[in-house]
N, C-alpha and C positions, 0 to 999 in steps of 0.2 A: 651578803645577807638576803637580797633581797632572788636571788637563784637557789641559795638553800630552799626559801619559803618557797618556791615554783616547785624544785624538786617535792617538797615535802608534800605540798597539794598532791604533784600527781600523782604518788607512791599512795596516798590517802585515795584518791579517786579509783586507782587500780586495784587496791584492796577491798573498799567497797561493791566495784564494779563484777572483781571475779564471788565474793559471795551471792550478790543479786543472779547473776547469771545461771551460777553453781543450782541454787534452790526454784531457779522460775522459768531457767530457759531463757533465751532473747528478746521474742516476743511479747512476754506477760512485764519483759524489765523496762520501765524510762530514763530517760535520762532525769528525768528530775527526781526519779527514785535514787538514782546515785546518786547524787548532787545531793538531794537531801540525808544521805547517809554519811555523805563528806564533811556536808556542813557549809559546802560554797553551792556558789551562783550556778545554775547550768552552764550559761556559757562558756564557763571555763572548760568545760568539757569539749566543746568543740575547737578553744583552743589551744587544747596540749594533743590530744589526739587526732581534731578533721571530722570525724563521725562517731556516730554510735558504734558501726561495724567497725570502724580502727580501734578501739577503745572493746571492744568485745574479743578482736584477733588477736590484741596485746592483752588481753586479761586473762585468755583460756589458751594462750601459748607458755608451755612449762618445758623442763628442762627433765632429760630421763634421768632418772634416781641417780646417784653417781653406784658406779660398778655393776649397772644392771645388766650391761651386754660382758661384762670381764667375770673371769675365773672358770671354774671346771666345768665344761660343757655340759655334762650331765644335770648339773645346778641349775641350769638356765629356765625351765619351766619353773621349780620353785624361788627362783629369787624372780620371777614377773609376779607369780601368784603372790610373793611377799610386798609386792608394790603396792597390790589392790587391797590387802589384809591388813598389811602392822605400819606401813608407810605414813608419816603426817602429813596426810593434807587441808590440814585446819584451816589456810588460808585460800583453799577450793572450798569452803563449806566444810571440809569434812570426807569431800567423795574425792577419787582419782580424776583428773581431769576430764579423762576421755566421757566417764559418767556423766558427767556435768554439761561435755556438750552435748550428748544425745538428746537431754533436752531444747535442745535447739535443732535438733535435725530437721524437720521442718523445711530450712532455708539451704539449697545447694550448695553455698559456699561452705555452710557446716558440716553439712556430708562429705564434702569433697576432701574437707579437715582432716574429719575422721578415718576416710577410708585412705588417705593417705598415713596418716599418721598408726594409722593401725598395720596397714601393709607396710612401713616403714620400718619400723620398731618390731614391732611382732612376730606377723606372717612372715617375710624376708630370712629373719633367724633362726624360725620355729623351723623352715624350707632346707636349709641347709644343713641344719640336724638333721632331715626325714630320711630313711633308709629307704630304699625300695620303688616300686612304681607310685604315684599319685600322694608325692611330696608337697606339691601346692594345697590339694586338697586338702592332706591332713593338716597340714600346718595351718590349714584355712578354720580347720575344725575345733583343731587346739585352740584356739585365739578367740573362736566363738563363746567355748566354753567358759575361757578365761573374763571375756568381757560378761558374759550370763553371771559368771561369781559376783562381778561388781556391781552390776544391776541388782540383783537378789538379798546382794547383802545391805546397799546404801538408799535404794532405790522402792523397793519393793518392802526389803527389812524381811524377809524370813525371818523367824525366828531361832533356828540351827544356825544360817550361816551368819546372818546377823551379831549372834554372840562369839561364833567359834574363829580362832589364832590362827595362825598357818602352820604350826604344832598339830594340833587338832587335821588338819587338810591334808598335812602330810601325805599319810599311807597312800589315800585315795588319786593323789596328786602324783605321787608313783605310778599305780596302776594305769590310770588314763595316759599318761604321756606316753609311757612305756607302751602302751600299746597302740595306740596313735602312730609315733614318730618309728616302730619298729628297732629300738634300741636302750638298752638298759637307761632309766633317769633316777634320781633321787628326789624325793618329795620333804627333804629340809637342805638349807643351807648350812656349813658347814660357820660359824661363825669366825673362825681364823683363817678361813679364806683355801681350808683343804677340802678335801673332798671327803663329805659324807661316808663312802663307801670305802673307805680306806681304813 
């Protein structure tokens, strides 16, 4: 019983942990802002995670969509663009992770996050698609773009991109890869896992 209620605190303090961070960034969050969003003590906070920054590396570390890197290669820019558009991230706030931490960029260890996890995921796969000479770059390019969507839409709130599906991004979502990465792409996913283009 009494490991359930441990578990259950700290799923609670991570929950509240990654909204705080999500909406204010590292620095504007406390711990006793968490702690009072959990409904316990701060110190508990130092003892399920050690720090603020353990407890902030555990709360903005997420797991890629499932299937985000599988199926038809051509899919591949639209099912990341569908990460940032239709994906639930309610228990991020609402925004894609990566969003969330740039509010913290600020601190290098968050930068470091970022640019790893961006050139992890991203840039790496976008690279090995690219036809041609200056594959890093484009693929560097793509990914810019990609995270500019996320910004714009969750961040800033445009009001086009803010309202519009990945339906809607499609066409454009074509266009730009396809000429980016120098090889035919599709700007929807195919929902049974075929290819759009077929």
């Amino acid at each position: 019983m009494q490991k359930r209620d441990r578990e259950a605190t700290r799923a609670r303090l991570l929950e509240a942990a990654r909204l705080r961070f999500a909406r204010e960034g590292y620095d504007a969050t406390s711990v006793r802002d968490i702690a009072r969003d959990s409904g316990v003590d701060a110190t508990l906070i130092f003892r399920y995670f050690g720090s603020k920054k353990q407890l902030f590396d555990q709360a903005t570390a997420a797991d890629l969509p499932a299937g985000l890197l599988e199926g038809p290669q051509e899919e591949l820019v639209a099912r990341m663009v569908r990460t940032v558009v239709d994906h639930d991230w309610t228990e991020y706030g609402g925004e894609h992770p990566l969003v969330a931490m740039l509010r913290s960029s600020a601190h290098e260890d968050a930068r470091r996050r970022i640019r790893r996890e961006v050139c992890d995921t991203y840039v790496n796969a976008l690279r090995d698609l690219a036809e041609g000479e200056d594959a890093e770059l484009r693929a560097e390019l793509l990914s810019a773009w990609m995270v500019g969507i996320g910004i714009l839409r969750s961040v800033v709130a445009t009001p086009a991109l803010a309202e519009a599906r990945a339906a809607d991004l499609a066409p454009h979502i074509e266009t730009v890869a396809t000429g980016l990465l120098g090889r035919p792409m599709s700007g929807t996913v195919d929902q049974r896992g075929e290819s759009s283009r077929t």
